[in-house]
C-alpha positions as CSV (number, residue, x, y, z in Angstrom):
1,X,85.8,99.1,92.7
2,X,87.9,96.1,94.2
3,X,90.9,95.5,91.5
4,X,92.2,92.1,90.7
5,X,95.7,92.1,92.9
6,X,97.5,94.4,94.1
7,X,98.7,96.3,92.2
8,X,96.0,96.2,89.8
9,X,96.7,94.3,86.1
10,X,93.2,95.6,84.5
11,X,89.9,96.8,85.3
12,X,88.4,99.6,84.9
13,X,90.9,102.6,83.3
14,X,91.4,106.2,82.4
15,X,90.9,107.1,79.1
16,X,94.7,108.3,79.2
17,X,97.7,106.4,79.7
18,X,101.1,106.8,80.7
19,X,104.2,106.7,78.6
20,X,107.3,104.4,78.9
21,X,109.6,106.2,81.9
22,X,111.2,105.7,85.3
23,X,109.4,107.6,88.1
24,X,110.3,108.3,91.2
25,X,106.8,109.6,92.3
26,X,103.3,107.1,92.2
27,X,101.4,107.7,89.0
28,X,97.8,107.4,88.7
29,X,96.5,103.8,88.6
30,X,93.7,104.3,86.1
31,X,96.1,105.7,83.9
32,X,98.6,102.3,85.0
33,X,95.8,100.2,83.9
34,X,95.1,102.1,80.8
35,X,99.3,101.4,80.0
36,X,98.9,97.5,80.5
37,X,95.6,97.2,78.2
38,X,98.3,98.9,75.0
39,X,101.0,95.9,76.1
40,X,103.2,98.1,78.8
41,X,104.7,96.3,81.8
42,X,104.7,98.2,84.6
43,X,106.9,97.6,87.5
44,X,106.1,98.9,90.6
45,X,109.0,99.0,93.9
46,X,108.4,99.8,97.4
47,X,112.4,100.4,97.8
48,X,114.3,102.6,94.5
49,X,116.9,100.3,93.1
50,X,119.4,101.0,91.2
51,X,119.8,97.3,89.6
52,X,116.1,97.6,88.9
53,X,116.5,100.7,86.7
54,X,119.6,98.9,85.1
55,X,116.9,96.0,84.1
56,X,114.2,98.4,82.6
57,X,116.9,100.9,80.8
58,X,119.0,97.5,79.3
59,X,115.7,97.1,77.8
60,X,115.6,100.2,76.3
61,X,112.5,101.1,78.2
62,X,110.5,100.3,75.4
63,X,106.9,100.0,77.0
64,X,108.4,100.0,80.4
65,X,107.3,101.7,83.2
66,X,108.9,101.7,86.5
67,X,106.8,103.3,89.7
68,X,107.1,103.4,93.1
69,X,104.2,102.6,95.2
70,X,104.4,102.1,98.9
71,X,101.6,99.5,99.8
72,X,103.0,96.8,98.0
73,X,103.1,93.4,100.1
74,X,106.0,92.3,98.7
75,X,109.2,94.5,97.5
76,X,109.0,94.4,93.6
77,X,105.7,93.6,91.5
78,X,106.3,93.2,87.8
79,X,102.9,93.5,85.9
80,X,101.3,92.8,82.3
81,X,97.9,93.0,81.4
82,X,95.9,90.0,83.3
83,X,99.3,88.5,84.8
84,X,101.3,89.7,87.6
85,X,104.3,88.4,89.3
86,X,106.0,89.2,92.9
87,X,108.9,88.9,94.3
88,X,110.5,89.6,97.8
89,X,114.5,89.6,96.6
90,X,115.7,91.5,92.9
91,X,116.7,88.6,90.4
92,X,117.4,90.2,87.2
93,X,116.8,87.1,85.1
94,X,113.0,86.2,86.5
95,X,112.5,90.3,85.6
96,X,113.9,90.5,82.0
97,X,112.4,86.9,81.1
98,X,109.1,88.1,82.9
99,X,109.3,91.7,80.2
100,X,110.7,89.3,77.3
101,X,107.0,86.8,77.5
102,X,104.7,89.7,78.2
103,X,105.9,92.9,77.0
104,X,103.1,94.4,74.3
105,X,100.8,91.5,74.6
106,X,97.9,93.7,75.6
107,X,94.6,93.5,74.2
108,X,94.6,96.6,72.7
109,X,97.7,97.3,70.3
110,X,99.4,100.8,70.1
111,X,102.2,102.0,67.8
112,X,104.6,103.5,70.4
C-alpha cells in the first residue's frame, strides 16, 4: 500500500494504537496511523531535539507523540489525521499553533 505523504496521516491501520509519549526508538506506523484517526499528533524528527521535547512536554503531552524516523525529507514533520506539515528549521510557534488547531480532531473520538 502507497500512503498519502510521508510520513503517513491515514490509511490503512492496526487495530492498536500507541499512547501519548516521547520515543527515542521508531514505532510501528500502522499503529501511528491508528493514533491520528483518535485525534493524536504525532511528530516525527530525523535529529532528537531537546527544544522539540520542551514543545510536546509544555503541552503536557496530552495526545502527543514524538518519534524518530530516519527517512524523513525534511528534519521535523508534525502530523494530524489528513494534514501534515514540514519543516526544515525548529520554530516553536508554527509547532504549538500547528498541536493547538489539530490536536484531537480525529475522526474517531477517544477518552484519553
Amino acid at each position: 500500500f502507497a500512503y498519502n505523504s510521508n510520513p503517513p496521516t491515514s490509511g490503512p491501520h492496526d487495530p492498536e494504537w500507541i499512547r501519548a509519549g516521547v520515543f527515542t526508538e521508531p514505532q510501528n506506523k500502522g499503529k501511528l496511523i491508528h493514533s491520528l484517526e483518535h485525534g493524536y499528533m504525532v511528530i516525527y524528527y530525523k535529529i532528537r531535539s531537546q527544544q522539540l521535547e520542551d514543545v510536546v512536554r509544555e503541552k503536557k503531552l496530552k495526545k502527543l507523540i514524538l518519534v524518530p524516523q530516519q527517512d524523513l525529507d525534511t528534519t521535523i514533520a508534525l502530523t494530524a489525521w489528513t494534514y501534515i506539515d514540514k519543516l526544515n528549521d525548529f520554530d516553536a510557534k508554527r509547532i504549538s499553533a500547528f498541536i493547538d488547531y489539530h490536536r484531537d480532531h480525529g475522526p474517531e473520538k477517544t477518552m484519553e
